[in-house]
Structures are given as structure tokens and as C-alpha cells.
PDB file of N, CA, C and O in Angstrom:
ATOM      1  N   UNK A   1     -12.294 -10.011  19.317  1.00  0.00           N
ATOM      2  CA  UNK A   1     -12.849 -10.643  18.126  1.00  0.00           C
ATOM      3  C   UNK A   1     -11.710 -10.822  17.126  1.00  0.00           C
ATOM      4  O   UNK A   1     -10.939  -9.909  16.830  1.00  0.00           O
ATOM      5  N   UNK A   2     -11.635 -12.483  16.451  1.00  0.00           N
ATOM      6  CA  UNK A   2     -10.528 -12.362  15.314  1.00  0.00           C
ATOM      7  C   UNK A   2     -11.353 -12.307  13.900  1.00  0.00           C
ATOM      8  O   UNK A   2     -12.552 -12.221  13.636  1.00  0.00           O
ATOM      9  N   UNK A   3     -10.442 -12.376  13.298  1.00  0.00           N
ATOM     10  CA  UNK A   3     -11.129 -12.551  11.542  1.00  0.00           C
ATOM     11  C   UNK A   3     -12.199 -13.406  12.173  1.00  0.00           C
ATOM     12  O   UNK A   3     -13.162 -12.798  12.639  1.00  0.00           O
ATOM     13  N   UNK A   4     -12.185 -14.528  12.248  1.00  0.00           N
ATOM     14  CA  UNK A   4     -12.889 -15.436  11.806  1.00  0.00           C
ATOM     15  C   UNK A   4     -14.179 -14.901  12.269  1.00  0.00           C
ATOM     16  O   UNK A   4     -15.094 -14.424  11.598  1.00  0.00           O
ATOM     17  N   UNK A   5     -14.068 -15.098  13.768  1.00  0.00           N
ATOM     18  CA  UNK A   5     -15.307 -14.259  14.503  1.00  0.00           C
ATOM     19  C   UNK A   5     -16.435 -13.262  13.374  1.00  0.00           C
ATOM     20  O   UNK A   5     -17.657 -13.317  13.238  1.00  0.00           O
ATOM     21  N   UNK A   6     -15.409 -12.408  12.714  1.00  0.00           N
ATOM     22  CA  UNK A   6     -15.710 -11.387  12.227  1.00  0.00           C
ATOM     23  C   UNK A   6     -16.473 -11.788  11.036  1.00  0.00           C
ATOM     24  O   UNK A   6     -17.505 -11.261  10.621  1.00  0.00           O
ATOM     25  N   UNK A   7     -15.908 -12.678  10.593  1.00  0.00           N
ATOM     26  CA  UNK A   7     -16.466 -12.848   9.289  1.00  0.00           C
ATOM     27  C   UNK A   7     -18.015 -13.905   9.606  1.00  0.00           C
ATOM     28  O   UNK A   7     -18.959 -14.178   8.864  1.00  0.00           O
ATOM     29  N   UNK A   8     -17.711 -14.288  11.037  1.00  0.00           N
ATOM     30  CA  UNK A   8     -19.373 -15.041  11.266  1.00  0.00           C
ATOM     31  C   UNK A   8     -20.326 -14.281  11.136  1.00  0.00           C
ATOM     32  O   UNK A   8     -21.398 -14.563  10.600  1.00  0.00           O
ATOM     33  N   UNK A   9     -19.911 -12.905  11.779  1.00  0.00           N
ATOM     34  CA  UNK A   9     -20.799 -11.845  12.351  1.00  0.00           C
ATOM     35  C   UNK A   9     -21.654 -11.287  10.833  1.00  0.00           C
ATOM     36  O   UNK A   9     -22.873 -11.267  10.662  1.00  0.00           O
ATOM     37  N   UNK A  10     -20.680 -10.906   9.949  1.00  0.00           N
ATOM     38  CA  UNK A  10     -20.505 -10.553   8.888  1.00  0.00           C
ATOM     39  C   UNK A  10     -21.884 -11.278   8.219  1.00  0.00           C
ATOM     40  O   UNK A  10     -23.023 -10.835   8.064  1.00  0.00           O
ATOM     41  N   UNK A  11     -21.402 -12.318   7.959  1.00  0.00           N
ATOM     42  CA  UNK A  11     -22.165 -13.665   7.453  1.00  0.00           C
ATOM     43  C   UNK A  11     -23.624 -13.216   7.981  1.00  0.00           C
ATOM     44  O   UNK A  11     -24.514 -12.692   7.311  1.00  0.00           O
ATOM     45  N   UNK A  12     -23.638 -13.451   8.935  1.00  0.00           N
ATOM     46  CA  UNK A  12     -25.126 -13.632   9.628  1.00  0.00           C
ATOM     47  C   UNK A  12     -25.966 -12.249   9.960  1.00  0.00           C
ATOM     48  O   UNK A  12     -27.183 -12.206  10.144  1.00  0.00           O
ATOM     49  N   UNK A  13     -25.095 -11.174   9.997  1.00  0.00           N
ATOM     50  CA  UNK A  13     -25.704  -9.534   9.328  1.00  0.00           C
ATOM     51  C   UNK A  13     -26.451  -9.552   7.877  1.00  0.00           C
ATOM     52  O   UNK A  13     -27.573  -9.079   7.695  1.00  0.00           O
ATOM     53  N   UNK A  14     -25.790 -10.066   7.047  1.00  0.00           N
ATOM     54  CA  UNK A  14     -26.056  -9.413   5.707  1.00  0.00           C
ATOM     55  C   UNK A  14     -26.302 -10.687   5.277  1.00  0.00           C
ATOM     56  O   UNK A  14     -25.966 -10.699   4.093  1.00  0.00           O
ATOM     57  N   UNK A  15     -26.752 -11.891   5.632  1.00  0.00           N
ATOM     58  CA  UNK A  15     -27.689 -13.180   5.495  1.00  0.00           C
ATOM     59  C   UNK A  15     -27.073 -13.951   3.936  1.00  0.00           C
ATOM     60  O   UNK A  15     -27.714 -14.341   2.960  1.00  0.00           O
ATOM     61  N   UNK A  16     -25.284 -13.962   4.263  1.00  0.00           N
ATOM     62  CA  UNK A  16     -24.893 -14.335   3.005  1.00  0.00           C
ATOM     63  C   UNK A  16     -23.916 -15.427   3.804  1.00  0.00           C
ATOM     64  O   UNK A  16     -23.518 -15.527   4.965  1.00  0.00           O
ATOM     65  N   UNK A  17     -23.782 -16.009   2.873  1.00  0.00           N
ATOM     66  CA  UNK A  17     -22.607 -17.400   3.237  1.00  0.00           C
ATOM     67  C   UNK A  17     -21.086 -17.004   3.499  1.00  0.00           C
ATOM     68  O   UNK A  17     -20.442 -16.306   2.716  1.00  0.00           O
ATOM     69  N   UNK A  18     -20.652 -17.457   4.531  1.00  0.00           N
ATOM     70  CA  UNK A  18     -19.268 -17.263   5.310  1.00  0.00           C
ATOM     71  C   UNK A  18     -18.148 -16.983   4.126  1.00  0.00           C
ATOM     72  O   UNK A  18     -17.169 -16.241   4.193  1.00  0.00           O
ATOM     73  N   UNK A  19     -18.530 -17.692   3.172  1.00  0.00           N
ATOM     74  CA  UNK A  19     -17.377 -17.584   2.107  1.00  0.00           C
ATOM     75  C   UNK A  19     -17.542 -16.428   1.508  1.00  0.00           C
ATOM     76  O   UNK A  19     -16.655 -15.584   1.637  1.00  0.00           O
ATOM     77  N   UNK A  20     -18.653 -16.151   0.762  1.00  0.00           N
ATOM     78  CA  UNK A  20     -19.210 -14.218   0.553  1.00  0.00           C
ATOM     79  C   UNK A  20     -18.369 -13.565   1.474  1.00  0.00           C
ATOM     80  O   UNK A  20     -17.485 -12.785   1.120  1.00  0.00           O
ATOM     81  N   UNK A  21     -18.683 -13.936   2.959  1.00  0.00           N
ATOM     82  CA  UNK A  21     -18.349 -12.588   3.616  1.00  0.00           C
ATOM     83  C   UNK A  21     -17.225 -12.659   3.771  1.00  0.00           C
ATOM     84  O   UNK A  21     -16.744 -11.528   3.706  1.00  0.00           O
ATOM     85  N   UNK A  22     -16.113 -13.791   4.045  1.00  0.00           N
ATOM     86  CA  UNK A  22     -14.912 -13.877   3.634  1.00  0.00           C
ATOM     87  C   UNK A  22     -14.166 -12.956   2.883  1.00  0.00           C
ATOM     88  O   UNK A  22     -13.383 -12.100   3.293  1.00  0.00           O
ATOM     89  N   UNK A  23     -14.643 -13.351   1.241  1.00  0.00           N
ATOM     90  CA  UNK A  23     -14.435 -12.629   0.297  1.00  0.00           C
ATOM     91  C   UNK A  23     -14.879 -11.000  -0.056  1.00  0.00           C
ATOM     92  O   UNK A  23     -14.571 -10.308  -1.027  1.00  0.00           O
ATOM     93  N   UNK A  24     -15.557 -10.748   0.897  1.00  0.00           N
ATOM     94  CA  UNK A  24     -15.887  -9.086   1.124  1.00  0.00           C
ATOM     95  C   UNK A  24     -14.835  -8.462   1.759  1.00  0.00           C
ATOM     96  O   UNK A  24     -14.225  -7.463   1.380  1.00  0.00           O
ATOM     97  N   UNK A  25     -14.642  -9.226   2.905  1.00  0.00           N
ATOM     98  CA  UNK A  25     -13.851  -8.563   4.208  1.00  0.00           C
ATOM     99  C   UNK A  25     -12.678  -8.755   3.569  1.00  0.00           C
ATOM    100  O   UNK A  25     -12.002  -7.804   3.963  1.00  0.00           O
ATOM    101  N   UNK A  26     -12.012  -9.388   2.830  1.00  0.00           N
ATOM    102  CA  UNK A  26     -10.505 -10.039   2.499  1.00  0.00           C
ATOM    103  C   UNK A  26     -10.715  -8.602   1.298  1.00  0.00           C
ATOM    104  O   UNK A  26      -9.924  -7.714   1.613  1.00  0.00           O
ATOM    105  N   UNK A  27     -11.665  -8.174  -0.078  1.00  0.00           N
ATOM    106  CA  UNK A  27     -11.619  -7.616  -1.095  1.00  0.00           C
ATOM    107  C   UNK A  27     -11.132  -6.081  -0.670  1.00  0.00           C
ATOM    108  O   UNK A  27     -10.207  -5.455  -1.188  1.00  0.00           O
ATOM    109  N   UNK A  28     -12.340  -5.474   0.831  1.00  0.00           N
ATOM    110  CA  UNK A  28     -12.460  -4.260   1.533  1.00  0.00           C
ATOM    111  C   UNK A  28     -11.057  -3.956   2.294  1.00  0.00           C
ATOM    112  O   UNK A  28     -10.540  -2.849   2.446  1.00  0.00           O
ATOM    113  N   UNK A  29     -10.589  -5.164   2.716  1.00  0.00           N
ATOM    114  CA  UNK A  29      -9.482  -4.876   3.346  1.00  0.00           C
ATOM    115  C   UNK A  29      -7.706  -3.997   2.109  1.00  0.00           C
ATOM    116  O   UNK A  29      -6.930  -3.045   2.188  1.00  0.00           O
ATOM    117  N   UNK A  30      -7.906  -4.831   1.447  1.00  0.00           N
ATOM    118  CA  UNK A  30      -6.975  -5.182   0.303  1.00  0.00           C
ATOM    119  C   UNK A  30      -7.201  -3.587  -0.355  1.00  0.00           C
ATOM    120  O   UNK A  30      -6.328  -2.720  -0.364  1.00  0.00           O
ATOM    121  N   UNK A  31      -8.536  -3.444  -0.874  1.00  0.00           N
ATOM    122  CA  UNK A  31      -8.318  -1.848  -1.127  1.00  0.00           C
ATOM    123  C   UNK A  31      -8.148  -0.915  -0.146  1.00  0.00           C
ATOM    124  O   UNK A  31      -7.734   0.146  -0.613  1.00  0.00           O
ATOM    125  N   UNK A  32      -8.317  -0.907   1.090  1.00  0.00           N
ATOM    126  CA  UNK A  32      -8.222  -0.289   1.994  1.00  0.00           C
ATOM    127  C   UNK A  32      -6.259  -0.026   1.769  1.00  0.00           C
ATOM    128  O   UNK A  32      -5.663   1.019   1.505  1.00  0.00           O
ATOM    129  N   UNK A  33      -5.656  -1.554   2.026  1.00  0.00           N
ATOM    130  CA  UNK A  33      -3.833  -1.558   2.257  1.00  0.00           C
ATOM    131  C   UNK A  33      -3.692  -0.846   0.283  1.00  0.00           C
ATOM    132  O   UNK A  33      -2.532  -0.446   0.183  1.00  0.00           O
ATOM    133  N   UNK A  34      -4.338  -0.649  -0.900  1.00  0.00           N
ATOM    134  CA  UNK A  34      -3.970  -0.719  -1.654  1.00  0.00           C
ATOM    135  C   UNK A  34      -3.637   1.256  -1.874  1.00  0.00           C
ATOM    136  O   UNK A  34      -2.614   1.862  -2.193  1.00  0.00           O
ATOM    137  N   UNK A  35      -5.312   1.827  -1.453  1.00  0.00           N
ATOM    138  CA  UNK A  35      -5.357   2.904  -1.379  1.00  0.00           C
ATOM    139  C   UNK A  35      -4.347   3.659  -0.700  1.00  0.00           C
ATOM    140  O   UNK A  35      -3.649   4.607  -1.062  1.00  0.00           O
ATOM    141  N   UNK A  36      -4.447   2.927   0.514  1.00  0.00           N
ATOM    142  CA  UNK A  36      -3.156   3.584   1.420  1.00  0.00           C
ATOM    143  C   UNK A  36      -1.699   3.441   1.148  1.00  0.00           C
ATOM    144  O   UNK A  36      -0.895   4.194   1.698  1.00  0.00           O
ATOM    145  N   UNK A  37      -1.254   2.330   0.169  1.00  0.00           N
ATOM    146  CA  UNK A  37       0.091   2.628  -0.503  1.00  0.00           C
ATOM    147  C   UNK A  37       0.542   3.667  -1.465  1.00  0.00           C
ATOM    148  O   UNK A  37       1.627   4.222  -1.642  1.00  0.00           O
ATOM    149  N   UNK A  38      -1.080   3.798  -2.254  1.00  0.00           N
ATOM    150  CA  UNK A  38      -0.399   5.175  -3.035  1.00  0.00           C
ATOM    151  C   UNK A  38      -0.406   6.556  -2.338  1.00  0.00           C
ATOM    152  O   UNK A  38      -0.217   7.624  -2.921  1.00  0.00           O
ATOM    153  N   UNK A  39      -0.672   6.386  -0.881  1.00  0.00           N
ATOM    154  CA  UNK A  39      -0.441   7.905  -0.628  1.00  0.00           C
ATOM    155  C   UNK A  39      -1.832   8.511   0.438  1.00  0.00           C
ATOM    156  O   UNK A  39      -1.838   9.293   1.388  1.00  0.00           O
ATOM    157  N   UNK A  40      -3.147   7.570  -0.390  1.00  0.00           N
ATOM    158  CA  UNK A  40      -4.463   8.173  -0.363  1.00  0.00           C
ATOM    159  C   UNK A  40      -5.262   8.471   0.874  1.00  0.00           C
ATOM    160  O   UNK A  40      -4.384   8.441   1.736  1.00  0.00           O
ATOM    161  N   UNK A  41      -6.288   8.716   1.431  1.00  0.00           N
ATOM    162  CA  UNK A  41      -6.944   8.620   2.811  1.00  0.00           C
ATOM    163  C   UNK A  41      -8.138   7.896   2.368  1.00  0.00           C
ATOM    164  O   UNK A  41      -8.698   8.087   1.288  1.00  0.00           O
ATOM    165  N   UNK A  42      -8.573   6.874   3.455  1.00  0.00           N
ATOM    166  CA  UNK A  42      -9.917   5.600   3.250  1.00  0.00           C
ATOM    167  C   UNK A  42     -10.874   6.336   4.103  1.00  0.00           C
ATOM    168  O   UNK A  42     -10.678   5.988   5.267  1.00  0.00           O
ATOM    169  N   UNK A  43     -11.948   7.316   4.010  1.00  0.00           N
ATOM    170  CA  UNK A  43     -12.829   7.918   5.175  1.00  0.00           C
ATOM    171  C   UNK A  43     -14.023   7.013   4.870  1.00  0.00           C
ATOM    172  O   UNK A  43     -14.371   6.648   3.747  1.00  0.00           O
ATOM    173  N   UNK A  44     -14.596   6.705   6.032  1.00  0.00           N
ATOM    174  CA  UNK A  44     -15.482   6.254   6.393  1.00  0.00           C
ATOM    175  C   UNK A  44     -16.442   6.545   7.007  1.00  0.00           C
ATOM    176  O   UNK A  44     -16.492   6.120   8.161  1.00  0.00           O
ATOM    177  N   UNK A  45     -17.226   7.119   6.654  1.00  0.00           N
ATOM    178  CA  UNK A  45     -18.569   8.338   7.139  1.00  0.00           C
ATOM    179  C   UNK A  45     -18.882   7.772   8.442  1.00  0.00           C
ATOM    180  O   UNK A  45     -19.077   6.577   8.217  1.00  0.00           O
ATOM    181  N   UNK A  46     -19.054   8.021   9.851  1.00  0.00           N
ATOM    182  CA  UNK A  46     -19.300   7.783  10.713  1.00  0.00           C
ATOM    183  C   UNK A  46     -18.262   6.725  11.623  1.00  0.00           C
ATOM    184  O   UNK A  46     -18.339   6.516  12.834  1.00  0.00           O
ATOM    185  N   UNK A  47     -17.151   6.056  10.532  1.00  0.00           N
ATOM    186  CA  UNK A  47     -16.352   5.033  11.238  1.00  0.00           C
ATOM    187  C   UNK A  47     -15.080   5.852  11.421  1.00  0.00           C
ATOM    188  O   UNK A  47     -14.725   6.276  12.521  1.00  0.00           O
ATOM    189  N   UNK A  48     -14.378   6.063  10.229  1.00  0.00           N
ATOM    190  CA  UNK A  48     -13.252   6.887  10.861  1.00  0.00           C
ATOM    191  C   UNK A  48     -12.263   6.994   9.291  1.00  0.00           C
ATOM    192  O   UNK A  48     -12.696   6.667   8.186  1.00  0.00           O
ATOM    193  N   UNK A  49     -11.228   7.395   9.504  1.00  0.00           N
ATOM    194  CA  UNK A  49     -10.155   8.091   8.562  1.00  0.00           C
ATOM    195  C   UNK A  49      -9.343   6.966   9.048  1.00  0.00           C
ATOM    196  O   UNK A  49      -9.171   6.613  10.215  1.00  0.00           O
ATOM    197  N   UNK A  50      -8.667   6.241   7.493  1.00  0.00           N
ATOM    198  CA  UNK A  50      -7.459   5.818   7.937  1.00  0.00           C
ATOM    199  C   UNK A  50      -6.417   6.103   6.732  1.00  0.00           C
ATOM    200  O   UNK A  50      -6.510   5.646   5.593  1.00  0.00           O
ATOM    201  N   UNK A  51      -5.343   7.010   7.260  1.00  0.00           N
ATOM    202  CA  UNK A  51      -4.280   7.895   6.487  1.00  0.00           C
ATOM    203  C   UNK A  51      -2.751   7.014   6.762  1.00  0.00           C
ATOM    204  O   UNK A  51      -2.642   5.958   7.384  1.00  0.00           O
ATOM    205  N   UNK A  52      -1.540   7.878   6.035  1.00  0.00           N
ATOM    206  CA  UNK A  52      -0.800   7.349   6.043  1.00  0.00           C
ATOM    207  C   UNK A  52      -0.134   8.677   6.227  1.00  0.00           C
ATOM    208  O   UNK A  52      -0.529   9.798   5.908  1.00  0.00           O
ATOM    209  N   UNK A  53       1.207   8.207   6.942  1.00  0.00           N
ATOM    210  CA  UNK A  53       2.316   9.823   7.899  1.00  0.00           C
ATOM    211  C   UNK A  53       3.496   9.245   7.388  1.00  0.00           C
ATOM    212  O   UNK A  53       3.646   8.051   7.128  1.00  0.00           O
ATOM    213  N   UNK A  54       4.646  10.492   7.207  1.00  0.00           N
ATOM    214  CA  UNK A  54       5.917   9.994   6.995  1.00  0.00           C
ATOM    215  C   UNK A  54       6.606  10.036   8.359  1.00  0.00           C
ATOM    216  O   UNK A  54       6.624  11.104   8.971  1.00  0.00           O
ATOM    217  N   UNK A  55       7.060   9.164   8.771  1.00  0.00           N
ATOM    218  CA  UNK A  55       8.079   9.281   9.783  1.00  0.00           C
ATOM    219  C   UNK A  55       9.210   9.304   9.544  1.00  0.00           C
ATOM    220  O   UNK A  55       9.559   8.445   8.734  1.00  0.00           O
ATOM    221  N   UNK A  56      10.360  10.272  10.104  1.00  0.00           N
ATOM    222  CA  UNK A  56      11.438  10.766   9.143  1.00  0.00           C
ATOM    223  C   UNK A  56      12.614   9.723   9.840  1.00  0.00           C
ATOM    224  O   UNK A  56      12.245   9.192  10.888  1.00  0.00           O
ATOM    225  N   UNK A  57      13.544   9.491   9.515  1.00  0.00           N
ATOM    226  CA  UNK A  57      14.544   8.552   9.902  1.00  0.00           C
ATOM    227  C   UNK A  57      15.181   9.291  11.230  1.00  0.00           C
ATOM    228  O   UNK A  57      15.302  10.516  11.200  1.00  0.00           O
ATOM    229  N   UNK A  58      15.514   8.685  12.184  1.00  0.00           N
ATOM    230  CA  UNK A  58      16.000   9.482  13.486  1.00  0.00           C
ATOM    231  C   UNK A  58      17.144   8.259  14.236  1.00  0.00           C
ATOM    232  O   UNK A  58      17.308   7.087  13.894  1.00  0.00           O
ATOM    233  N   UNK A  59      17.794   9.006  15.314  1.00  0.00           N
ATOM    234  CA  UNK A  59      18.832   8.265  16.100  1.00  0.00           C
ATOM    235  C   UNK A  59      18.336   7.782  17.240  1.00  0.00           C
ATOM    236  O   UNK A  59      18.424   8.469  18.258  1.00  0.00           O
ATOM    237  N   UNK A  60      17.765   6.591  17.269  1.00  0.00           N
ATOM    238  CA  UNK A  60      17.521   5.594  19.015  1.00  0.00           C
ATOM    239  C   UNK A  60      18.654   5.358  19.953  1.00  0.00           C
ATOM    240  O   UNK A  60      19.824   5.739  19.996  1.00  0.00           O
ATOM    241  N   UNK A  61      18.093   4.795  20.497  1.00  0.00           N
ATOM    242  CA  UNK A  61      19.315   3.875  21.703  1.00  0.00           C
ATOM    243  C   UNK A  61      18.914   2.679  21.986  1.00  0.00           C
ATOM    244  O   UNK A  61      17.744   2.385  22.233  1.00  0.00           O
ATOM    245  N   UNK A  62      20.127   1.694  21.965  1.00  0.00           N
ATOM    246  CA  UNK A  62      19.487  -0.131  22.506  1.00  0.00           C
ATOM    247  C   UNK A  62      19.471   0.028  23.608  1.00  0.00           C
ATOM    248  O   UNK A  62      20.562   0.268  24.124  1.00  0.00           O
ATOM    249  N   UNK A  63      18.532  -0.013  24.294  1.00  0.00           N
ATOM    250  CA  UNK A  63      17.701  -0.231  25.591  1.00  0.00           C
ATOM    251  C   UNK A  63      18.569  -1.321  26.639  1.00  0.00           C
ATOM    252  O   UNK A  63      18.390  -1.340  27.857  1.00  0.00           O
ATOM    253  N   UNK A  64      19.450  -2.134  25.972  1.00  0.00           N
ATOM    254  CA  UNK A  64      20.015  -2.810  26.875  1.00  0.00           C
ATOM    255  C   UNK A  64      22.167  -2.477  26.857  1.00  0.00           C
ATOM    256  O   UNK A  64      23.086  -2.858  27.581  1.00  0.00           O
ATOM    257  N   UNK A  65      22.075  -1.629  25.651  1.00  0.00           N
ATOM    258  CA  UNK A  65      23.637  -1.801  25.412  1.00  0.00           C
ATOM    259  C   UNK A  65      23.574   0.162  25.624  1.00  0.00           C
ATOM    260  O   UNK A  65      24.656   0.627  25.985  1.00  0.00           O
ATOM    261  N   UNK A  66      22.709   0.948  25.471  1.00  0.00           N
ATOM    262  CA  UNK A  66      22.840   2.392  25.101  1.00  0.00           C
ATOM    263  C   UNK A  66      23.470   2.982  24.052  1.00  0.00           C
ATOM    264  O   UNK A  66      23.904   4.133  23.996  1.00  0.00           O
ATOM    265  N   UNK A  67      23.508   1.776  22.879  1.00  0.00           N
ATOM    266  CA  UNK A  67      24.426   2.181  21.826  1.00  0.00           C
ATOM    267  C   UNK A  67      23.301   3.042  21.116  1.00  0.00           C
ATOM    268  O   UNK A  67      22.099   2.983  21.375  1.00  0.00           O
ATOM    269  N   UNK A  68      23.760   3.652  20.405  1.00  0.00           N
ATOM    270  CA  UNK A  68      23.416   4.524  19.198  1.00  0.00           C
ATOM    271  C   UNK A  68      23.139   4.168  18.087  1.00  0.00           C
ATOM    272  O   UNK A  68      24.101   4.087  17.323  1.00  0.00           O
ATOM    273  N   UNK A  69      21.688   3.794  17.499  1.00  0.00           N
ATOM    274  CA  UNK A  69      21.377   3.167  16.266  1.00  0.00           C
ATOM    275  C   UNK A  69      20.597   4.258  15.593  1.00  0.00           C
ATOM    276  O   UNK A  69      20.158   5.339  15.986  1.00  0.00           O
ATOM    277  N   UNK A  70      20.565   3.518  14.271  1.00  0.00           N
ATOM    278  CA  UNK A  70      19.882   4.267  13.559  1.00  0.00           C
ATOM    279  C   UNK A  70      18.629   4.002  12.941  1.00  0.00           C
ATOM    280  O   UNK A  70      18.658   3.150  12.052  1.00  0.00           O
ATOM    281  N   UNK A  71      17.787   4.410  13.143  1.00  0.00           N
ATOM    282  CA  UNK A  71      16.471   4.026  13.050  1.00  0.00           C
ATOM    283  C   UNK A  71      16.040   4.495  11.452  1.00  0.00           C
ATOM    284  O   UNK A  71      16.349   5.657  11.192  1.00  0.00           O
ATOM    285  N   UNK A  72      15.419   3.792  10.447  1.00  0.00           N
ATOM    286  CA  UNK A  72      15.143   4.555   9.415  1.00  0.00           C
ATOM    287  C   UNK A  72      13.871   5.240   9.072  1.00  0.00           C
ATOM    288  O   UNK A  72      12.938   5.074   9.858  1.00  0.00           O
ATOM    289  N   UNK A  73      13.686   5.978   8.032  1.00  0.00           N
ATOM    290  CA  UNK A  73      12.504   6.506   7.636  1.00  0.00           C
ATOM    291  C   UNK A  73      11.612   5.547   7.436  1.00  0.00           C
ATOM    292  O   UNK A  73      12.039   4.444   7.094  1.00  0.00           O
ATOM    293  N   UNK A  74      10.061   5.766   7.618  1.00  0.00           N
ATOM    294  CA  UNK A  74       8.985   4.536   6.959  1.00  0.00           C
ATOM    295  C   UNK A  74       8.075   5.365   7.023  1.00  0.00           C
ATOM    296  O   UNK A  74       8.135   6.497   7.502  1.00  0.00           O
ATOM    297  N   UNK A  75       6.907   4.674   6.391  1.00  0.00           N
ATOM    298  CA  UNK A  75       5.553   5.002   6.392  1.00  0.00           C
ATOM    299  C   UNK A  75       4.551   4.479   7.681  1.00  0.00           C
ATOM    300  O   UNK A  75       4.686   3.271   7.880  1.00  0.00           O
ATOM    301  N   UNK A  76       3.669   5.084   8.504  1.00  0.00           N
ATOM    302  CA  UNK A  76       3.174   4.773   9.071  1.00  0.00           C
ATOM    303  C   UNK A  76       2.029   4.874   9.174  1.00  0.00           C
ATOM    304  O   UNK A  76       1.946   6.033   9.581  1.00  0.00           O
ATOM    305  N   UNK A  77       0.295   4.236   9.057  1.00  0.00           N
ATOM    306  CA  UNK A  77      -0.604   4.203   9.356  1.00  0.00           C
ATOM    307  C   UNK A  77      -1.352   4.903  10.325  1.00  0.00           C
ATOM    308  O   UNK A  77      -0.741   5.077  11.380  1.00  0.00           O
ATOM    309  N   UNK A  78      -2.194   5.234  10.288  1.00  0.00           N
ATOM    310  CA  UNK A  78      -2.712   6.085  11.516  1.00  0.00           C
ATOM    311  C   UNK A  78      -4.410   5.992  11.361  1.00  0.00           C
ATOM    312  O   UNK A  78      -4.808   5.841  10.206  1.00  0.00           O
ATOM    313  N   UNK A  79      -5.377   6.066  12.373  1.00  0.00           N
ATOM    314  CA  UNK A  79      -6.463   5.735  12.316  1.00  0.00           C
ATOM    315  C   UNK A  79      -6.857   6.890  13.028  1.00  0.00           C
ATOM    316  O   UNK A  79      -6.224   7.244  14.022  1.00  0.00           O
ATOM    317  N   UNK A  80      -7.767   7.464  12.647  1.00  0.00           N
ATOM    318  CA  UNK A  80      -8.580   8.280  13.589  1.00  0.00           C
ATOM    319  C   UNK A  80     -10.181   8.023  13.854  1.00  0.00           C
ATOM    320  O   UNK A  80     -10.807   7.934  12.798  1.00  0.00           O
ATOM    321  N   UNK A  81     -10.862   7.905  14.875  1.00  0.00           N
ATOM    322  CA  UNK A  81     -12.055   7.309  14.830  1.00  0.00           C
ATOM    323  C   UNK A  81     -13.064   8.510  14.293  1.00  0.00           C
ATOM    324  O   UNK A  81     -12.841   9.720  14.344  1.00  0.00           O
ATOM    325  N   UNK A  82     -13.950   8.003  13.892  1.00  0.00           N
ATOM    326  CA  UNK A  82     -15.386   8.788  13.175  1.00  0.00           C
ATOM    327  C   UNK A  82     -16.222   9.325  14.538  1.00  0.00           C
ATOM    328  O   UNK A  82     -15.751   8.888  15.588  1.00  0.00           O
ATOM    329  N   UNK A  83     -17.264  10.112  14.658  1.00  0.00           N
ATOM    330  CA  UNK A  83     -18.334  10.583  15.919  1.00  0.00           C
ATOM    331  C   UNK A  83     -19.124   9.174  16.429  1.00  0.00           C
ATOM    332  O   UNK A  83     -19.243   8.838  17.607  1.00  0.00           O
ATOM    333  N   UNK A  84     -19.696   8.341  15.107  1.00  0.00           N
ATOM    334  CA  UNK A  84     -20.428   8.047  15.525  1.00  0.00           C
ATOM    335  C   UNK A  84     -19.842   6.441  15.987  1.00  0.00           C
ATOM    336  O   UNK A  84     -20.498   5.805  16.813  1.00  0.00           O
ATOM    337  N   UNK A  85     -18.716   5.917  15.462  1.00  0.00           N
ATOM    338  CA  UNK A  85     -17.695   5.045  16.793  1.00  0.00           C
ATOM    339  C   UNK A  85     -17.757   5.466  18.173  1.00  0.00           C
ATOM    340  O   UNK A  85     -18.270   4.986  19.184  1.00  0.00           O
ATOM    341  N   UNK A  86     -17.009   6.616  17.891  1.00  0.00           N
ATOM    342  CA  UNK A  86     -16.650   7.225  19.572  1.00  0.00           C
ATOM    343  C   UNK A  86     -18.071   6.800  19.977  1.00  0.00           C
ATOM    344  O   UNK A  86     -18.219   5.765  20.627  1.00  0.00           O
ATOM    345  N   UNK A  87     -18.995   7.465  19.662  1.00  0.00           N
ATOM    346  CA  UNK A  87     -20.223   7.811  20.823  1.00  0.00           C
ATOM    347  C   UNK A  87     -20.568   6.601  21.130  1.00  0.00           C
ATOM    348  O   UNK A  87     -20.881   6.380  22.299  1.00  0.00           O
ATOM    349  N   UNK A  88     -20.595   5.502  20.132  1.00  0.00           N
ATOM    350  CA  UNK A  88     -20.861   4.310  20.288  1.00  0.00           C
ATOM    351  C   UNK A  88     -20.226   3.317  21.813  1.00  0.00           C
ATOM    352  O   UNK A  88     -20.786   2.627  22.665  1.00  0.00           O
ATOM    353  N   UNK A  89     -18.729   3.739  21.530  1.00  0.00           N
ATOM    354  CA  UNK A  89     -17.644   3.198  22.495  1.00  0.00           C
ATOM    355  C   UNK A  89     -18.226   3.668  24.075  1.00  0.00           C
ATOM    356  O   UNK A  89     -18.267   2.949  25.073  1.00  0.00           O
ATOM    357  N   UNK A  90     -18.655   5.103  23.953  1.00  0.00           N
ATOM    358  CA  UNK A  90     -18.613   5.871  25.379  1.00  0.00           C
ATOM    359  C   UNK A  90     -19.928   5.201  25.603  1.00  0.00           C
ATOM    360  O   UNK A  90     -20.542   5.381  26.655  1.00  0.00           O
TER     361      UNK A  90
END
């Protein structure tokens, strides 16, 4: 399923016009990336946790030369699913 898909589905759940649900999914998303820049965790009662990890800067290798690079520190995203996803999925 892409956005768009999503936002049909959306639409035709909650019996509002594509552009509404557009503008839901685009608003939900946005605080979701906004929360998670300052630091915060987005839980979602039954859907899931989505947090943010430091990954510390470390030494790789180019896969085609074996040189020695340096990879830097970043922030990384992480999702963990809720019970009632999982049970859903299984």
C-alpha cells in the first residue's frame, strides 16, 4: 500500500473527503517526525512505540576497495510494534 492507497482507505473509513484525509495523514505524520526530533517517544496504544537511538560514530570498510572509512554518528528511528498489531499480523 502507498500514500495514496492509504489515504483512499482513510477517506472511506472515517466518511470524509480524500483531501481531509490527506491533510490528517500529512498533519499526524509531521508531528509524529516533529516529536521525534526533539528527542521524544510517539506510543500508540495498541499500534506501537516509535523512538529515536543514538548511534555512535564507528570505523566501516568499502565493500569493494576494503578501505577504512569513517562512518559518523546519527540519529536513528526505531519502531517497535504494539500487542494488538502483532496479534493482528499472526
Amino acid at each position: 500500500m502507498n500514500k495514496k492507497e492509504l489515504i483512499e482507505s482513510i477517506a472511506d473509513a472515517a466518511d470524509i473527503s480524500k483531501a481531509d484525509a490527506e491533510k490528517a495523514l500529512n498533519g499526524t505524520l509531521a508531528t509524529i517526525a516533529e516529536t521525534l526530533k526533539k528527542g521524544d517517544k510517539v506510543t500508540l496504544v495498541g499500534f506501537g512505540t516509535f523512538s529515536v537511538s543514538k548511534r555512535e560514530a564507528r570505523t566501516g570498510r568499502n565493500p569493494q576497495t576494503g578501505k577504512a572509512i569513517d562512518i559518523p554518528a546519527r540519529n536513528i528511528v526505531k519502531f517497535k510494534a504494539g500487542s494488538k498489531l502483532s496479534d493482528a499480523v499472526n
